[in-house]
N, C-alpha and C positions, 0 to 999 in steps of 0.2 A: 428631575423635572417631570412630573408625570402632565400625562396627553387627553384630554379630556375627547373620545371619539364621537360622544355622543350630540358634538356640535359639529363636526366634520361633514363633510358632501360626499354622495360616492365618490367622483372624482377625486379626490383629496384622500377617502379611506383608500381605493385602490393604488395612487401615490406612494402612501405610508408604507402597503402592502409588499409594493416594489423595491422600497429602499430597507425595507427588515429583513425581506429578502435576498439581497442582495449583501448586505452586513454580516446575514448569519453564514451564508457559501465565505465571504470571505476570510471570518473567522474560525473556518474550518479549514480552507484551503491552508492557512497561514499555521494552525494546528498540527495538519499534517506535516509540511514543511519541516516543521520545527521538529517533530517526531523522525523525519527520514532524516534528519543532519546527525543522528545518535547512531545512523549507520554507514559502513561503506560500500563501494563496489564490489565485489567480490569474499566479502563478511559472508561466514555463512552463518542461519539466521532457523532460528524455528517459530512454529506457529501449529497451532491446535484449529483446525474448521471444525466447524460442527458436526456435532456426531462421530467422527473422527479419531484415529487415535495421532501425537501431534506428526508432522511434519518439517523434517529439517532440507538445507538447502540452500542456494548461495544466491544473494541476491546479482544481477546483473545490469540490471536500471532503476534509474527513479522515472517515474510518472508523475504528472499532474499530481495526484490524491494516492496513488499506490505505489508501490516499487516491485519489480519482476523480480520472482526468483525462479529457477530452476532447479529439479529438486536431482538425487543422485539417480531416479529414476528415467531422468529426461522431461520430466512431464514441466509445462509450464504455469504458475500461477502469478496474479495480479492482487496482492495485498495491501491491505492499509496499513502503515507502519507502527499505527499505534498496535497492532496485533500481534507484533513481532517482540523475539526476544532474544542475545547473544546465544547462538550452538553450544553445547560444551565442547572442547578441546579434545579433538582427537588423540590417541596416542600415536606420536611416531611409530614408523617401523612397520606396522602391521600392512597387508594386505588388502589394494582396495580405499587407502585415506590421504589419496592422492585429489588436491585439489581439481581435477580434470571432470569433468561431465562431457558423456558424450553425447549428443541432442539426434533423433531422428528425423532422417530426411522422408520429408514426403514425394509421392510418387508425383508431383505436378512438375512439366516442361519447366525450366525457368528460362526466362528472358535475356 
């Protein structure tokens, strides 16, 4: 059903405005969703950032629109799940491919 805007009021194009926009975050959020349900908690998981060479690492939570990983380095990143893709399979045995990350503490008092 196309929308003829050229009879519409401002009020009414900013309306339209609000609810496209509102339709497309939702259509993304529900996008992501569906892309993070292809993984689990503790999956480790790779990803290539830009410029970059890729990035492997275990994912820890889902977000809203991203999921945490933590990579073997400690370091933390917030990813889109559609960017993500299954690790390869370590070999047993070896040294080091121990599902464990050890995270660094920062020097702040805690509470």
């Amino acid at each position: 059903m196309p929308i003829d805007i050229e009879v519409l009021t401002e009020s009414e194009l900013i309306d339209l405005n609000h609810r496209i926009v509102a339709r497309l975050q939702l259509l993304q959020q529900l996008d992501a969703h569906t892309s993070m349900l292809e993984f689990r908690i503790g999956e480790r998981v790779t990803f290539r950032p830009d410029g970059r060479p890729p990035i492997e690492g275990m994912i820890t939570r889902y977000n809203k629109k991203t999921v945490s990983i933590i990579t073997d380095d400690g370091h933390r990143w917030n990813v889109a799940p559609q960017l993500l893709s299954p690790a390869r399979p370590r070999s047993a045995g070896k040294p080091g491919t121990a599902n464990v990350v050890s995270i660094q503490r920062s020097d702040k008092p805690s509470r």
